[in-house]
mmCIF file of the N, C-alpha and C atoms, coordinates in Angstrom:
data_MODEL
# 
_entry.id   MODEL 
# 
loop_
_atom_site.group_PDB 
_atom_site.id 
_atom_site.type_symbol 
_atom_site.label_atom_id 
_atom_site.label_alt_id 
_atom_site.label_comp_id 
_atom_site.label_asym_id 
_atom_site.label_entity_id 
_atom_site.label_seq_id 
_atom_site.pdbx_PDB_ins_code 
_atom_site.Cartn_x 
_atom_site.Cartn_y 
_atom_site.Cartn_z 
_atom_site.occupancy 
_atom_site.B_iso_or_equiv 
_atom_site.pdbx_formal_charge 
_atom_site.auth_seq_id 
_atom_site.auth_comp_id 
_atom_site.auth_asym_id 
_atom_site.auth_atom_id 
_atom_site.pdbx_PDB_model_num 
ATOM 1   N N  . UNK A 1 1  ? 113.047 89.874 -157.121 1.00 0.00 ? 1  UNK A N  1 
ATOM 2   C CA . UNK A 1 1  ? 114.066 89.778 -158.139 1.00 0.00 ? 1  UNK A CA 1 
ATOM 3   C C  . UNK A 1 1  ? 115.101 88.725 -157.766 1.00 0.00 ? 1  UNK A C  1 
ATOM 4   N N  . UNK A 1 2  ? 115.379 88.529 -156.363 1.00 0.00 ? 2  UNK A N  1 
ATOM 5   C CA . UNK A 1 2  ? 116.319 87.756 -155.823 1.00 0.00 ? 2  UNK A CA 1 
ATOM 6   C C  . UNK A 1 2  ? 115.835 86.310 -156.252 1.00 0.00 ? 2  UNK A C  1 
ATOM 7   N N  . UNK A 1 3  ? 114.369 86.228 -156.436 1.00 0.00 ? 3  UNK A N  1 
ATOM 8   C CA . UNK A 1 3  ? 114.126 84.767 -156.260 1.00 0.00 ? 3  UNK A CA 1 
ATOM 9   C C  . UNK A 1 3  ? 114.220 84.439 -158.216 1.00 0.00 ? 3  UNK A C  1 
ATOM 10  N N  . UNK A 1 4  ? 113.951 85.085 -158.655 1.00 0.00 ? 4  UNK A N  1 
ATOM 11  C CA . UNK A 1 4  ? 114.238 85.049 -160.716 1.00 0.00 ? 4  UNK A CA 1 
ATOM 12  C C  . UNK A 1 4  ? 115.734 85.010 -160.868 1.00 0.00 ? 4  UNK A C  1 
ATOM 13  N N  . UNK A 1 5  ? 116.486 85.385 -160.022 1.00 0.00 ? 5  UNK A N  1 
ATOM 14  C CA . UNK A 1 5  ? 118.073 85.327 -160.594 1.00 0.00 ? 5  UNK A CA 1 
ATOM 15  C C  . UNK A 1 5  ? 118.398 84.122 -159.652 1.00 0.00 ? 5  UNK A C  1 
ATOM 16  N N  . UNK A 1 6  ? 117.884 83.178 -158.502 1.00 0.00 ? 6  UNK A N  1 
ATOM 17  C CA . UNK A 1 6  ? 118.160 82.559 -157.967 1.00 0.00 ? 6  UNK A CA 1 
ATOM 18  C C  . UNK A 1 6  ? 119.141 82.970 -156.772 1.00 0.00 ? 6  UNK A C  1 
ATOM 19  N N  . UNK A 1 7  ? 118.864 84.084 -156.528 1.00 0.00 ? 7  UNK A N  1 
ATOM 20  C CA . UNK A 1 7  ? 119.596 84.406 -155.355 1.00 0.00 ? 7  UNK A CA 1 
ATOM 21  C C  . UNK A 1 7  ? 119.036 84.317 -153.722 1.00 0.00 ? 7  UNK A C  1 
ATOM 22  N N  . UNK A 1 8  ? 117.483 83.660 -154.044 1.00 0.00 ? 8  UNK A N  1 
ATOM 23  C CA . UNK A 1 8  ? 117.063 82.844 -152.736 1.00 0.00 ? 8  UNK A CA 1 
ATOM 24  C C  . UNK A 1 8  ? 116.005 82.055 -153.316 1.00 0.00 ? 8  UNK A C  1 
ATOM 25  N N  . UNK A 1 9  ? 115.581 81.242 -152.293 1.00 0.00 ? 9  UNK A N  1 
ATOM 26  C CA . UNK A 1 9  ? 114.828 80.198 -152.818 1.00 0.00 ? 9  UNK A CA 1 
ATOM 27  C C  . UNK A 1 9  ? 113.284 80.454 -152.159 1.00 0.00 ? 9  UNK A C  1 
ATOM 28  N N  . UNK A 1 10 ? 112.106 79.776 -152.863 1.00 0.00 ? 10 UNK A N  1 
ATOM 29  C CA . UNK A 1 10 ? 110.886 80.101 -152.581 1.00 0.00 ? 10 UNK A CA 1 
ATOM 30  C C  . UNK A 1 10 ? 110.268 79.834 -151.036 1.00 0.00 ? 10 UNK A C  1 
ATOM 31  N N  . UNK A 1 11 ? 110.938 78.585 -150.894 1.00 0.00 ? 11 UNK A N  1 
ATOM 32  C CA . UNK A 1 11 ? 111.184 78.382 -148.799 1.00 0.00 ? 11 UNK A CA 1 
ATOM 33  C C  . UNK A 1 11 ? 111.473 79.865 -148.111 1.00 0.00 ? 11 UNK A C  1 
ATOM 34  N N  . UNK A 1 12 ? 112.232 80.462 -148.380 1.00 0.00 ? 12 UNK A N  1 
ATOM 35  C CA . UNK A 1 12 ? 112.384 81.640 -147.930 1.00 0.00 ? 12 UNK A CA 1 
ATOM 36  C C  . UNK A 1 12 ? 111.582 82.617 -147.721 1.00 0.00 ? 12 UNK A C  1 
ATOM 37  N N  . UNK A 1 13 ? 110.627 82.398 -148.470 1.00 0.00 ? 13 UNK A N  1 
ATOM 38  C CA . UNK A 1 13 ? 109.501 83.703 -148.486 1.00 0.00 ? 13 UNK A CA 1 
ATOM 39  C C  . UNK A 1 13 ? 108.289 82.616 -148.121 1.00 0.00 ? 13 UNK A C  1 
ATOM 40  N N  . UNK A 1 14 ? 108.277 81.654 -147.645 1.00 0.00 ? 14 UNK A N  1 
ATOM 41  C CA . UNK A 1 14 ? 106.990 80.577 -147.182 1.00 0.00 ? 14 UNK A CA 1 
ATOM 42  C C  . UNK A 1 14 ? 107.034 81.050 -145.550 1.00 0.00 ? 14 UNK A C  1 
ATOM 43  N N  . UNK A 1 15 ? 107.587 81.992 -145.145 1.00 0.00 ? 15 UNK A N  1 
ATOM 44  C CA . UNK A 1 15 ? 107.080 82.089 -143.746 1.00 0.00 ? 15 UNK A CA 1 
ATOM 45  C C  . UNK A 1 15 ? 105.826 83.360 -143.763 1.00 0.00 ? 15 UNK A C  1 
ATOM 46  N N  . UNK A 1 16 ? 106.322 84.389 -145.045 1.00 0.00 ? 16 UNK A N  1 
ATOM 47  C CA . UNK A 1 16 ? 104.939 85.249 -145.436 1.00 0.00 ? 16 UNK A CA 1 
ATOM 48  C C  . UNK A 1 16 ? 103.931 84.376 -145.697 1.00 0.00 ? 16 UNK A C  1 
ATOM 49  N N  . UNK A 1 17 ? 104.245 83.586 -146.446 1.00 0.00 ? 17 UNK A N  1 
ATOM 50  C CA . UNK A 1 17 ? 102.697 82.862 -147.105 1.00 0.00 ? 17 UNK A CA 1 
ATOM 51  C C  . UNK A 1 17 ? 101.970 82.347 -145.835 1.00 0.00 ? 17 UNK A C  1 
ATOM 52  N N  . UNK A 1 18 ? 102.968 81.564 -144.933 1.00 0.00 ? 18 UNK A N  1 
ATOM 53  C CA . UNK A 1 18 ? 102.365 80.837 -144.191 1.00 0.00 ? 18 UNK A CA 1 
ATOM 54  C C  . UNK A 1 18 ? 101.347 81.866 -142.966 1.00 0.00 ? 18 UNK A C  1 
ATOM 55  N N  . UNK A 1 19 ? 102.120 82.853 -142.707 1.00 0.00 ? 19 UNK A N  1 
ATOM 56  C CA . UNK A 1 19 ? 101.532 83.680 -141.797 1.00 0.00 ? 19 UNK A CA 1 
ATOM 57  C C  . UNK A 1 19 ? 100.383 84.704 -141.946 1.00 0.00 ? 19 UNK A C  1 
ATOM 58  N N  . UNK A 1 20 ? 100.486 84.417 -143.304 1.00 0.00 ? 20 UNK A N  1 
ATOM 59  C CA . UNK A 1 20 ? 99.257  85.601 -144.265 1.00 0.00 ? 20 UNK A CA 1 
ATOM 60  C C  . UNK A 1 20 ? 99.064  86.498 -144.686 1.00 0.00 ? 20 UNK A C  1 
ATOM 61  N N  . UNK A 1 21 ? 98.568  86.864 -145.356 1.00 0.00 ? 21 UNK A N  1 
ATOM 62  C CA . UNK A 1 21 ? 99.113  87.699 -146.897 1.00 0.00 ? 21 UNK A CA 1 
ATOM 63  C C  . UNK A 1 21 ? 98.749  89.405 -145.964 1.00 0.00 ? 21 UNK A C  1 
ATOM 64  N N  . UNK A 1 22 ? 97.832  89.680 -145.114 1.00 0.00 ? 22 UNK A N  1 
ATOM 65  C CA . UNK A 1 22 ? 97.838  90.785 -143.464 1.00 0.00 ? 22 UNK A CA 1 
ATOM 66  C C  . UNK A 1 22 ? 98.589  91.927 -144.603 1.00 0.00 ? 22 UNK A C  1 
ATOM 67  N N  . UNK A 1 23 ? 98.980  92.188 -145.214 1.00 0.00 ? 23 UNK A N  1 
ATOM 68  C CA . UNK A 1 23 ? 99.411  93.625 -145.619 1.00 0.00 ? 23 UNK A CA 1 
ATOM 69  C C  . UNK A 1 23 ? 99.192  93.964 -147.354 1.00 0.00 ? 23 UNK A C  1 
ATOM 70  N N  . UNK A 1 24 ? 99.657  94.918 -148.115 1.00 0.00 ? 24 UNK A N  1 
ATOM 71  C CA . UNK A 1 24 ? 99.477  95.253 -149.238 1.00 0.00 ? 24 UNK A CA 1 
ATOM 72  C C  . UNK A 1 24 ? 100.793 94.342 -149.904 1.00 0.00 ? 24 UNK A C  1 
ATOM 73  N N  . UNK A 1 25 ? 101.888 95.282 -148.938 1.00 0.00 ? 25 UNK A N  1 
ATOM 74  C CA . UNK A 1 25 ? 102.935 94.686 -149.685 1.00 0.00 ? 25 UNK A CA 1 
ATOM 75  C C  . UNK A 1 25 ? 103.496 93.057 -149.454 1.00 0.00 ? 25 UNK A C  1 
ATOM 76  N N  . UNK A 1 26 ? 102.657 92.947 -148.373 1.00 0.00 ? 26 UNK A N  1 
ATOM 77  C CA . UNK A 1 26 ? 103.049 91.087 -148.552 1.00 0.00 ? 26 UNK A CA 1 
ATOM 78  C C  . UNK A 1 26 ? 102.174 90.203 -149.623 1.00 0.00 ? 26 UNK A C  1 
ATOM 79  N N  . UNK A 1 27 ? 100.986 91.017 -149.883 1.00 0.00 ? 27 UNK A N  1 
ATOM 80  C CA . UNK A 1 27 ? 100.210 90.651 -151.273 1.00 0.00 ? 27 UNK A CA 1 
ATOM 81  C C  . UNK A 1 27 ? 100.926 90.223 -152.339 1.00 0.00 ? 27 UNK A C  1 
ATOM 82  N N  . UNK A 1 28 ? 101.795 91.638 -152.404 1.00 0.00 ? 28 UNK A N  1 
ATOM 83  C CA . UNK A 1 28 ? 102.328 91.597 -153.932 1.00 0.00 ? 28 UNK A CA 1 
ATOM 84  C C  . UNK A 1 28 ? 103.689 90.812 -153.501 1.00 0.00 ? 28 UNK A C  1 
ATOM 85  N N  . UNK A 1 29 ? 104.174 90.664 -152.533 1.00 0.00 ? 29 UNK A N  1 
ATOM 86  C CA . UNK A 1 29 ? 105.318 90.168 -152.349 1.00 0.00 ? 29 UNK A CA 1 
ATOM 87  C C  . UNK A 1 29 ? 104.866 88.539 -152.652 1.00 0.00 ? 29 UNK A C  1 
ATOM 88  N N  . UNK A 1 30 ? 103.626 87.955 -152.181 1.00 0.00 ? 30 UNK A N  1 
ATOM 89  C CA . UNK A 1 30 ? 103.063 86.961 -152.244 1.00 0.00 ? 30 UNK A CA 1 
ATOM 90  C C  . UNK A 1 30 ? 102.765 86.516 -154.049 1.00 0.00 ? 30 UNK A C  1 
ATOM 91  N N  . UNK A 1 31 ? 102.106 87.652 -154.963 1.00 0.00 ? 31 UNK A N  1 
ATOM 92  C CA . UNK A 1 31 ? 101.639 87.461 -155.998 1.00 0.00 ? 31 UNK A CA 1 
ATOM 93  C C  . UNK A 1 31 ? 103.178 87.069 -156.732 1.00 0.00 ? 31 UNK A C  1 
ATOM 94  N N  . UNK A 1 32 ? 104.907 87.695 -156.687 1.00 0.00 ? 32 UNK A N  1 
ATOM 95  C CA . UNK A 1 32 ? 105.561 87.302 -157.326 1.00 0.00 ? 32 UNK A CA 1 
ATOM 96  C C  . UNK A 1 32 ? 106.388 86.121 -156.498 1.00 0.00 ? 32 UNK A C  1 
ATOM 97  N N  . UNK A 1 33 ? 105.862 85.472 -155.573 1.00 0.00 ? 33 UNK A N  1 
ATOM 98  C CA . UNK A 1 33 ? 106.229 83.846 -155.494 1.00 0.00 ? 33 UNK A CA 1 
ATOM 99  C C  . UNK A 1 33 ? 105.332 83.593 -156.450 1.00 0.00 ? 33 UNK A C  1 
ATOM 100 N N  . UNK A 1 34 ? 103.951 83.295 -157.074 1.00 0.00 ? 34 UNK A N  1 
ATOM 101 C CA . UNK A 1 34 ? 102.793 82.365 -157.275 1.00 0.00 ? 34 UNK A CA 1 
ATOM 102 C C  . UNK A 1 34 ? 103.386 82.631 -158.920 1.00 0.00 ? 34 UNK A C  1 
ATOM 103 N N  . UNK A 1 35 ? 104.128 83.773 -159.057 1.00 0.00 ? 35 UNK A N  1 
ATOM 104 C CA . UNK A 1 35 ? 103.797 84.475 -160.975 1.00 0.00 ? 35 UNK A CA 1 
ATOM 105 C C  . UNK A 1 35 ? 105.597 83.322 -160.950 1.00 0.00 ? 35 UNK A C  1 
ATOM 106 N N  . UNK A 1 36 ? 106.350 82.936 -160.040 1.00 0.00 ? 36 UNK A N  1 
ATOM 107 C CA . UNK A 1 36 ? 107.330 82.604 -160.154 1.00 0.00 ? 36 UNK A CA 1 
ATOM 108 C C  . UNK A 1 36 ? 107.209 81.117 -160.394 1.00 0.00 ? 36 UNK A C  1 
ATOM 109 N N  . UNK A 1 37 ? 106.591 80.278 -159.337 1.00 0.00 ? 37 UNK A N  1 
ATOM 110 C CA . UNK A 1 37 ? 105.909 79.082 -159.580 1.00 0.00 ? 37 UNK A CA 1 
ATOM 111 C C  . UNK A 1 37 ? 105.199 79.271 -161.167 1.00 0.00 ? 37 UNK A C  1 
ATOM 112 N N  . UNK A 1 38 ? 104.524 80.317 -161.578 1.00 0.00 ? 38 UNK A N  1 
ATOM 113 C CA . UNK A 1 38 ? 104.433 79.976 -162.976 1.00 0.00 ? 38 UNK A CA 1 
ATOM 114 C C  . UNK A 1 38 ? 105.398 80.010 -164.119 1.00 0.00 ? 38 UNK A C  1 
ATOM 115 N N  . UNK A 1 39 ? 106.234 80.864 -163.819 1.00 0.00 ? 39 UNK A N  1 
ATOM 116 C CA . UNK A 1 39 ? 107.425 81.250 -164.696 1.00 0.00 ? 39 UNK A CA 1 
ATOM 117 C C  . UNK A 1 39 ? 108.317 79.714 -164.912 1.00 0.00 ? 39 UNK A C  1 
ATOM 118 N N  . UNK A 1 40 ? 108.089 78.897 -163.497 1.00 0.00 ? 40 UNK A N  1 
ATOM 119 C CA . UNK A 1 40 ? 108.573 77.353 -163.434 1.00 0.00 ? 40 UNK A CA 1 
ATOM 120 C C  . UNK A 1 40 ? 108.256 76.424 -163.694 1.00 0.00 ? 40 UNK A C  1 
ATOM 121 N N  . UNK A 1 41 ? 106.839 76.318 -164.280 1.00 0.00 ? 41 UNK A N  1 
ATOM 122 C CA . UNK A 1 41 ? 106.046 75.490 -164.535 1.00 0.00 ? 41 UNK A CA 1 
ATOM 123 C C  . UNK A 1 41 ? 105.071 74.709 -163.692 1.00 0.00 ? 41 UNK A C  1 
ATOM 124 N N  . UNK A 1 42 ? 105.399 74.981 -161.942 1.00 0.00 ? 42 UNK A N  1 
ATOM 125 C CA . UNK A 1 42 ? 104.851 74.356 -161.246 1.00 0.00 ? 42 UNK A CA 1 
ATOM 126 C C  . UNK A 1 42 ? 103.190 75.258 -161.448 1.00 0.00 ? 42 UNK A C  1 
ATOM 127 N N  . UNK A 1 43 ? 102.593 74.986 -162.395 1.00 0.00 ? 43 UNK A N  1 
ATOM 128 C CA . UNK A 1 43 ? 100.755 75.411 -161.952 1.00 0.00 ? 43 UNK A CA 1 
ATOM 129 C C  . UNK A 1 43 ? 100.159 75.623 -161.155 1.00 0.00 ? 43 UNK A C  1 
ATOM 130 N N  . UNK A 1 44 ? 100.536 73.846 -160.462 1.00 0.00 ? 44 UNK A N  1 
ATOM 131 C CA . UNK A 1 44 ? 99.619  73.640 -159.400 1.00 0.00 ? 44 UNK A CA 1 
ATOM 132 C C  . UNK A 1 44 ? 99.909  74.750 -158.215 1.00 0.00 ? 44 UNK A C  1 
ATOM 133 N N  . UNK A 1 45 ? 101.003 74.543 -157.722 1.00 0.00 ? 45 UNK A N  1 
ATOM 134 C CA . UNK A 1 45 ? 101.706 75.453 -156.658 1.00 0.00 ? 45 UNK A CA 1 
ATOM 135 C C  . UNK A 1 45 ? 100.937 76.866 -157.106 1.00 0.00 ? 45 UNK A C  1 
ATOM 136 N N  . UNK A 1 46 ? 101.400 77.309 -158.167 1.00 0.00 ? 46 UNK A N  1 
ATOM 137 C CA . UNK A 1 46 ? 100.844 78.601 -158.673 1.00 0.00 ? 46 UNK A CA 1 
ATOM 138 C C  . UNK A 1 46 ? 99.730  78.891 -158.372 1.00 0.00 ? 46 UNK A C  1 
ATOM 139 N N  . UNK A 1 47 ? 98.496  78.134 -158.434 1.00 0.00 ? 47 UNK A N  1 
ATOM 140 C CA . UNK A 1 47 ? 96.909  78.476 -158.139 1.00 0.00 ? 47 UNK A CA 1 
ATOM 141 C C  . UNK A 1 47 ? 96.602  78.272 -157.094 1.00 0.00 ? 47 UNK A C  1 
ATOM 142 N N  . UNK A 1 48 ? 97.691  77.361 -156.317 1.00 0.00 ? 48 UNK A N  1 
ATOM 143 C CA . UNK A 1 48 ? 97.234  77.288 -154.987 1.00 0.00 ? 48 UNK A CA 1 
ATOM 144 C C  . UNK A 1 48 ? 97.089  78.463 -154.212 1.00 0.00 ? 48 UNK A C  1 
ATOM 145 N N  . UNK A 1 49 ? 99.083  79.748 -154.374 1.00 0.00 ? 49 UNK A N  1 
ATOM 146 C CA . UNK A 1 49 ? 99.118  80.706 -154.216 1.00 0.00 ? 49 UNK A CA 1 
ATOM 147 C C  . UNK A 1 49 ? 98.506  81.682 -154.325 1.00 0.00 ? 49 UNK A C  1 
ATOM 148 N N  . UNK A 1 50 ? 97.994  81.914 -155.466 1.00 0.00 ? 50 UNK A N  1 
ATOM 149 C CA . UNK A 1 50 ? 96.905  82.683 -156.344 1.00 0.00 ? 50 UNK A CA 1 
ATOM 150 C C  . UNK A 1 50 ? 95.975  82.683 -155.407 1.00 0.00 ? 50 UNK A C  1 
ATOM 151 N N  . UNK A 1 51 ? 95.104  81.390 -155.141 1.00 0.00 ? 51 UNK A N  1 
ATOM 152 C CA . UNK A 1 51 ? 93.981  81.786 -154.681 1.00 0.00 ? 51 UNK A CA 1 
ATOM 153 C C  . UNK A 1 51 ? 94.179  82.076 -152.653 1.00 0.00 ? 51 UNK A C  1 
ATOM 154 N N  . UNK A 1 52 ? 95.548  81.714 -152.355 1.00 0.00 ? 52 UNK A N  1 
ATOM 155 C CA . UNK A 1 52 ? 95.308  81.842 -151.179 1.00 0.00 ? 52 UNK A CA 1 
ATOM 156 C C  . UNK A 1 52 ? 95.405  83.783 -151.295 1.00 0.00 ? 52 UNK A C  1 
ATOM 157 N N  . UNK A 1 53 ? 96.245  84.878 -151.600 1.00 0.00 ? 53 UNK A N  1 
ATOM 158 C CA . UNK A 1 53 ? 96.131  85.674 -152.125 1.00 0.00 ? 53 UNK A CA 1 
ATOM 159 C C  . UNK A 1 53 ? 94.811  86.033 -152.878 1.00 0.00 ? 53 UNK A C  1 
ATOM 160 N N  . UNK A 1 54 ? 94.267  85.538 -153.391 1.00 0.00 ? 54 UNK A N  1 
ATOM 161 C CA . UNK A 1 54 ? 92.458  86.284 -153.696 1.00 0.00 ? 54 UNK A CA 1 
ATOM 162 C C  . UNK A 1 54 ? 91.896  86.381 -152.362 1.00 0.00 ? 54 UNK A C  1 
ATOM 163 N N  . UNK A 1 55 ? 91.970  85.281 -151.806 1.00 0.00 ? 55 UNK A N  1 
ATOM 164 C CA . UNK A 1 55 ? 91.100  85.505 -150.181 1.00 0.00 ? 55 UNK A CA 1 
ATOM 165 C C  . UNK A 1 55 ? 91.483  86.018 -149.236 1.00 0.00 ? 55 UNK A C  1 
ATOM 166 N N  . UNK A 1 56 ? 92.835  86.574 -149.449 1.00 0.00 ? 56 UNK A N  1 
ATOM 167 C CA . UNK A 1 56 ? 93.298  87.892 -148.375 1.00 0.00 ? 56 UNK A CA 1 
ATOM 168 C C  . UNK A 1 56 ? 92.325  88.756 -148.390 1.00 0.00 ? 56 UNK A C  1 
ATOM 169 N N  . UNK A 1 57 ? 92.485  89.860 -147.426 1.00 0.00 ? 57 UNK A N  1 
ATOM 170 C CA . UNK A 1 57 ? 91.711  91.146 -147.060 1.00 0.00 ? 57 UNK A CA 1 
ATOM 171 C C  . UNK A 1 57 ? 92.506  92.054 -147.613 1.00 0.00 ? 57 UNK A C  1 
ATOM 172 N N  . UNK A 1 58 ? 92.915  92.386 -148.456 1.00 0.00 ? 58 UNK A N  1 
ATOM 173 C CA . UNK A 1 58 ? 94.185  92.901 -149.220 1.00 0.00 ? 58 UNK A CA 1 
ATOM 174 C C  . UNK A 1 58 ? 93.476  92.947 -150.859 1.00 0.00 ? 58 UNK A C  1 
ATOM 175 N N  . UNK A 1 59 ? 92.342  92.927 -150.774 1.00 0.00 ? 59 UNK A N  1 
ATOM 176 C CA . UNK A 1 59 ? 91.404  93.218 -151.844 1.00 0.00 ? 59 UNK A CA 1 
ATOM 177 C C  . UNK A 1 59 ? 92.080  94.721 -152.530 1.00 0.00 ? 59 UNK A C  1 
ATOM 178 N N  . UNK A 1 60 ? 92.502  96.031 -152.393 1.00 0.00 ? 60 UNK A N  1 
ATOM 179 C CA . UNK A 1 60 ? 92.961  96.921 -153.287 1.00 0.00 ? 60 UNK A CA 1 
ATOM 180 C C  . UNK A 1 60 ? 94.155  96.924 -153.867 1.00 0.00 ? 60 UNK A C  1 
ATOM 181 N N  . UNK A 1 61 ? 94.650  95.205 -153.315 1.00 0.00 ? 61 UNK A N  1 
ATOM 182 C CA . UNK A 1 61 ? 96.509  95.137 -153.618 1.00 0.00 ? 61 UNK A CA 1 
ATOM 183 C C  . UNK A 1 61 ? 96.365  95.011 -154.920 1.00 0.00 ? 61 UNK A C  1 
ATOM 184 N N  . UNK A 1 62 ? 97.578  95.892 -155.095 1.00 0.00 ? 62 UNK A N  1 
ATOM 185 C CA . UNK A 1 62 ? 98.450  95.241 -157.024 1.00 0.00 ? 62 UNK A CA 1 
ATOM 186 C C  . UNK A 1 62 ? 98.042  93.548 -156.796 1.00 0.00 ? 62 UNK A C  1 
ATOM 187 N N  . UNK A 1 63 ? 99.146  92.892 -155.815 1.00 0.00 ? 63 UNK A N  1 
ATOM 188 C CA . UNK A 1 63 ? 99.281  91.566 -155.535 1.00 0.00 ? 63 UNK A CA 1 
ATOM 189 C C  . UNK A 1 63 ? 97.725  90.717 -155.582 1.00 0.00 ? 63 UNK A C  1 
ATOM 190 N N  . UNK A 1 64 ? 96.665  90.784 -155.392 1.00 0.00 ? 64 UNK A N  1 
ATOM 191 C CA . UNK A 1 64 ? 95.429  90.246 -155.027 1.00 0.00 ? 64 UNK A CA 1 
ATOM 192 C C  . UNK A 1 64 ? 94.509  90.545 -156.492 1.00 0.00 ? 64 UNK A C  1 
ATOM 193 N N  . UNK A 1 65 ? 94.743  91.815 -156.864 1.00 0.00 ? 65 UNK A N  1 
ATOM 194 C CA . UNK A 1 65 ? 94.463  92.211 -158.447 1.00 0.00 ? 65 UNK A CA 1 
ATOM 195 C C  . UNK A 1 65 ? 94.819  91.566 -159.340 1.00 0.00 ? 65 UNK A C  1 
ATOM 196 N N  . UNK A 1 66 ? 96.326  91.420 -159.387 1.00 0.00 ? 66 UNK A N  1 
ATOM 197 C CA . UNK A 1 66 ? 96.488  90.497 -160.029 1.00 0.00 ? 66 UNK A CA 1 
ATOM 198 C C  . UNK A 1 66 ? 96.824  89.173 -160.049 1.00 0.00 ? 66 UNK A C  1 
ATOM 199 N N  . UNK A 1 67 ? 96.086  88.642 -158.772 1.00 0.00 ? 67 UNK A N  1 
ATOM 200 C CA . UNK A 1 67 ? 96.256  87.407 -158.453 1.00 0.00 ? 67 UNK A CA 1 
ATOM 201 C C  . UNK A 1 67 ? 94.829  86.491 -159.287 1.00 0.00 ? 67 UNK A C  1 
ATOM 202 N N  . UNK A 1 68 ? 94.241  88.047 -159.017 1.00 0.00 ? 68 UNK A N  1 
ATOM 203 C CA . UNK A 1 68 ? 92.598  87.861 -159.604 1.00 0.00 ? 68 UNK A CA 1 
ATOM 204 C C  . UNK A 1 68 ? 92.459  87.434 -160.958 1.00 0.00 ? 68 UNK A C  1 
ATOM 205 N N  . UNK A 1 69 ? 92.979  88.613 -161.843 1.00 0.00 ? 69 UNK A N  1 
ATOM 206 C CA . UNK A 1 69 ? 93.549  88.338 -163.288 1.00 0.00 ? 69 UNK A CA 1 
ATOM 207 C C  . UNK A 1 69 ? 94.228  86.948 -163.572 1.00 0.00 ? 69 UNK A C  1 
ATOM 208 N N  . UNK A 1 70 ? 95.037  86.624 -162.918 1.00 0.00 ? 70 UNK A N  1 
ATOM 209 C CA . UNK A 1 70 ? 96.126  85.472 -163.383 1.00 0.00 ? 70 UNK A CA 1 
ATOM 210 C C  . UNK A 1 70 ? 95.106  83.858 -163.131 1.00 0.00 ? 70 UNK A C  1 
ATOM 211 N N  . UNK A 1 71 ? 94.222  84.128 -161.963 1.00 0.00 ? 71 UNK A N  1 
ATOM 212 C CA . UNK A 1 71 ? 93.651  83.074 -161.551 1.00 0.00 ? 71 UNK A CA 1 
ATOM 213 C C  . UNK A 1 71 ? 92.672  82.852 -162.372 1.00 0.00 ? 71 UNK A C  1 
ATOM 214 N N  . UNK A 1 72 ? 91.863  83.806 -162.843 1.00 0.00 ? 72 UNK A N  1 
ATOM 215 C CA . UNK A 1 72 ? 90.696  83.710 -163.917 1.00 0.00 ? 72 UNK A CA 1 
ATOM 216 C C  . UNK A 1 72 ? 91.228  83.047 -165.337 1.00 0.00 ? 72 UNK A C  1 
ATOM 217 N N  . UNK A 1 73 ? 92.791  83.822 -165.842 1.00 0.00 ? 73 UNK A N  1 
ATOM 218 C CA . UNK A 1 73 ? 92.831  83.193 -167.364 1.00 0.00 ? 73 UNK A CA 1 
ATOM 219 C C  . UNK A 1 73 ? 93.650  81.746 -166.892 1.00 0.00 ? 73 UNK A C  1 
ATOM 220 N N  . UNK A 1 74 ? 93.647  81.471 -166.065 1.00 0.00 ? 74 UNK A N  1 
ATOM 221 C CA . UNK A 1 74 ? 94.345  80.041 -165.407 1.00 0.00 ? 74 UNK A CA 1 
ATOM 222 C C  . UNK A 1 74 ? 93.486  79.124 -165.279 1.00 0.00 ? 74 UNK A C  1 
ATOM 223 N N  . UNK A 1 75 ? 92.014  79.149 -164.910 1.00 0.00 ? 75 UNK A N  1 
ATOM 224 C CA . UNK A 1 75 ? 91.282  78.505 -164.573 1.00 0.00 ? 75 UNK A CA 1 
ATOM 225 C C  . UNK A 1 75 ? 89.968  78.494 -165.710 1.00 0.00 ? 75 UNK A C  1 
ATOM 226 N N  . UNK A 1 76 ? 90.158  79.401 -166.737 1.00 0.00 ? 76 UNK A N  1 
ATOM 227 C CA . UNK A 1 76 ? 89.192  79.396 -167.660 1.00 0.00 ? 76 UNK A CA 1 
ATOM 228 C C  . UNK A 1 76 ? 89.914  78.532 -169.051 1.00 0.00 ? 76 UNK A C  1 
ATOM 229 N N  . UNK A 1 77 ? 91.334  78.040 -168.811 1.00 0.00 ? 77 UNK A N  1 
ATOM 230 C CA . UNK A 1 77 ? 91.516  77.135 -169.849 1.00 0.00 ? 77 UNK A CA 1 
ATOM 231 C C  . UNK A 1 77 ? 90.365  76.194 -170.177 1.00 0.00 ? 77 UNK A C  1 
# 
């Protein structure tokens, strides 16, 4: 929520991404950077996220579920 009202910036949460998505809730913590990059227009960034999140081991996450969802109607334009 902090990062939609601008009360931190997406650098901030790039030390999860970078270190790997390793839990449920860093999934989903991961899936609303990538849904945020979309909310911004950045795409690209967005699918990059997306799919690094599909290839986690974090396969029963909300975050990876619907990384799954978002990446499919993203890529089936």
């Amino acid at each position: 929520m902090k990062l939609y009202k601008q009360g931190i910036s997406p650098a901030a949460l790039d030390e999860t991404m970078r270190s790997g998505i390793g839990t449920p809730s860093n999934a989903s913590l991961a899936y609303g950077v990538a849904n945020w990059f979309l909310y911004t227009g950045d795409t690209t960034r967005a699918i990059s996220a997306l799919r690094q999140i599909v290839r986690s081991d974090q396969w029963a996450s909300f975050g990876v579920i619907a990384a799954e969802a978002d990446l499919a109607r993203l890529t089936l334009r």
